[in-house]
C-alpha positions in Angstrom: 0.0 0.0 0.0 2.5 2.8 1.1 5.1 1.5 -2.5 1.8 2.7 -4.3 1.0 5.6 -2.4 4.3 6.6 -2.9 4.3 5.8 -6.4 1.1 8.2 -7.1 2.7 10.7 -5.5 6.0 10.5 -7.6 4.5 9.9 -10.8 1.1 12.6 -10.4 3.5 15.7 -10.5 5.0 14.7 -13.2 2.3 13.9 -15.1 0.2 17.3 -14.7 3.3 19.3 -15.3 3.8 18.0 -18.6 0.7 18.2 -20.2 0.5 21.8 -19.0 3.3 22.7 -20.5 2.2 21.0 -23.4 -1.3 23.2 -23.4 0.7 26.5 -22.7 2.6 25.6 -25.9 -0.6 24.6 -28.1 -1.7 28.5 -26.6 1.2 30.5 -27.8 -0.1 33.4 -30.4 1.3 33.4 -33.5 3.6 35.9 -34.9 2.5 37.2 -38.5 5.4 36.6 -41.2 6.2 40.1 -43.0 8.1 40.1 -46.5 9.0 43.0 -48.3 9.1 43.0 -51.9 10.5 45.8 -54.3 8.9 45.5 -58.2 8.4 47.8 -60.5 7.0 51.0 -59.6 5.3 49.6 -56.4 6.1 47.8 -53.4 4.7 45.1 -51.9 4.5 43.3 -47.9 3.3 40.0 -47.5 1.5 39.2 -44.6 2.0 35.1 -44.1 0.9 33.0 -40.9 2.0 29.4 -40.5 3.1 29.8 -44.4 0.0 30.7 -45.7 -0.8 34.6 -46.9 -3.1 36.3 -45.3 -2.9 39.4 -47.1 -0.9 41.5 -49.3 -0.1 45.3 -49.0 0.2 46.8 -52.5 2.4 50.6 -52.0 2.4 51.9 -55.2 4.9 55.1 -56.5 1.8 56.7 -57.6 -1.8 56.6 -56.6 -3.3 55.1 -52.4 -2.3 52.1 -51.5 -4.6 48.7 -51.4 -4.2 45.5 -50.6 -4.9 41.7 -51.8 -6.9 39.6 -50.0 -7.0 35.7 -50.9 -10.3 34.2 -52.2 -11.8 31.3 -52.0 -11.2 30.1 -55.6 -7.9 30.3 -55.3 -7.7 34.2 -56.7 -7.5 37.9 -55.0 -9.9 40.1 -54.2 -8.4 43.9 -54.5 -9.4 45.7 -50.7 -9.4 49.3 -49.9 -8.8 48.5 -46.2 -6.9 45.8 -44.0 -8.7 42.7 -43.3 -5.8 41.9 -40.6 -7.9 41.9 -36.7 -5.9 43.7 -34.5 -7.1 43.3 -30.9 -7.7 47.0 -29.2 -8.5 46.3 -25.4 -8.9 48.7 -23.3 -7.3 47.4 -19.5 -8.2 50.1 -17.3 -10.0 53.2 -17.8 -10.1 56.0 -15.5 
């Protein structure tokens, strides 16, 4: 009785400790991907999370800048604003 006892209490730290750490990993954000290309008359930052664009911002020499969202069907739809969700919380107020 007390090898088993004593066994539970070796082995149940152990065993919460690690699958925390493994849910505090699975719970880290993750960092947006920014590459900056120069062509032609216009410059362009792709936005990429995990390897996959989210959204491209198109600065032109001339004229406002716009940006390329991905469709569905595998093409872009041309945006005159962000589509990016930038979290704006307020923590205290006074």
């Amino acid at each position: 009785m007390r090898r088993t006892l004593f066994a539970i209490l070796i082995i149940l730290p152990a065993l919460l400790t690690s699958s925390s750490l493994f849910a505090e990993e699975a719970a880290l954000p993750v960092e947006p991907q920014i590459v900056i290309r120069h062509e032609d008359e216009k410059t362009l930052y792709e936005h990429s999370v995990n390897g996959v664009i989210t959204e491209i911002k198109v600065v032109p020499e001339v004229g406002p800048v716009y940006y390329l969202v991905p469709d569905d069907g595998g093409g872009w739809i041309k945006e005159d604003r962000s589509q990016m969700l930038i979290p704006k919380w307020i923590l205290f107020e006074w």
